[in-house]
C-alpha positions, 0 to 999 in steps of 0.5 A: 455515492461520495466522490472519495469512496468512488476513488477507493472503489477505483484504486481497489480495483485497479490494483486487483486487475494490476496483480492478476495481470501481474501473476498472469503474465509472470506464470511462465517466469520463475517464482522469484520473478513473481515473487518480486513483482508482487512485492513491488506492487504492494509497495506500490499501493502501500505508498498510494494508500499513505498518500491517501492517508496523509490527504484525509489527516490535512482534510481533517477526515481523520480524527484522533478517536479514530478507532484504527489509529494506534493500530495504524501508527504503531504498523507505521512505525515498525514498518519505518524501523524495517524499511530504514534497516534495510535502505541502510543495509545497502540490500 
C-alpha cells in the first residue's frame, strides 16, 4: 500500500481516537465545554488536511481535472470569507 494513503489511514484514525477521547473525557463538562472542544479539534484536522492538500498541489498530485476541485475551492472560499469576518470582528 502507498506510504501516502497509509498516512491518510493514520491521520483518520488519529483524529477518531482524539475526539472520542474528547467527548469521553468531557461528558462530565458542560455542553458548551464540549461543544467548544469539538470545534477546536475540527479546526485542527481542517489545517492538517490543508496542509496535506497544499503538499499533494506542490507534488503535482493534484490536477485541474480533478473532479472535486471546484467544489473544494469554492468551500475554500467561503470558509475564508467567514473565518476573515470573524477574526475582524475581534470575537
Amino acid at each position: 500500500m502507498p506510504l501516502a494513503v497509509l498516512e491518510d489511514l493514520k491521520e483518520a484514525v488519529d483524529h477518531l481516537r482524539t475526539t472520542l477521547w474528547t467527548a469521553m473525557s468531557a461528558a462530565t463538562d458542560n455542553p458548551d465545554t464540549l461543544a467548544s472542544r469539538l470545534v477546536n479539534l475540527r479546526l485542527r484536522r481542517a489545517t492538517e488536511i490543508c496542509r496535506q492538500i497544499r503538499l499533494d498541489v506542490d507534488a503535482n498530485e493534484v490536477d485541474i481535472s480533478a473532479e472535486e476541485l471546484p467544489k473544494l475551492g469554492e468551500a475554500l472560499h467561503l470558509t475564508v470569507e467567514r473565518v476573515d469576518r470573524l477574526m475582524q470582528s475581534g470575537m
